[in-house]
C-alpha positions, 0 to 999 in steps of 0.5 A: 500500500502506498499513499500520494500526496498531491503537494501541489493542493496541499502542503508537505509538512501537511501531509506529514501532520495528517499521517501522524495525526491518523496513525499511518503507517504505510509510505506516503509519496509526494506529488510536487509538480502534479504529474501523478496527479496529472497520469491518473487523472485526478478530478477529485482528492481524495481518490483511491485506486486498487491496482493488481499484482499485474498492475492494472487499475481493477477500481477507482473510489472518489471521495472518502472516508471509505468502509472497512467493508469496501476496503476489504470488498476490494483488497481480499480479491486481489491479495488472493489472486495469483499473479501471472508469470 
């Protein structure tokens, strides 16, 4: 899991104060100049994209916060797939 901060919209020490203050623990990547933000293109923050061993994008959530029912609903099936060779 990684998270990306678009820096752009939002300020580094921000983002920092924001995965303190929620506890996070997973790498947060930033997105200074909006090119990833640009690749996947965001119309909304924040948006949530679960992507395959295979790296393909299998569903995009607009908006948040999300369920833990979602997230599992969509994390489960791909922790269980097996990756192509």
């Amino acid at each position: 899991m990684l998270g990306v901060n678009s820096t752009i919209q939002d300020s580094e020490s921000a983002a920092r104060a924001f995965a303190s203050e929620h506890q996070l623990d997973f790498p947060i990547l930033l997105d200074h100049d909006g090119v990833v933000s640009h690749q996947y293109q965001l119309q909304s923050l924040p948006t949530t994209f679960f992507i395959d061993r295979d790296g393909i994008i299998t569903s995009i959530i607009p908006g948040g916060p999300m369920s833990l029912f979602l997230i599992k609903s969509k994390i489960i099936p791909l922790l269980s797939k097996n990756s192509t060779p």
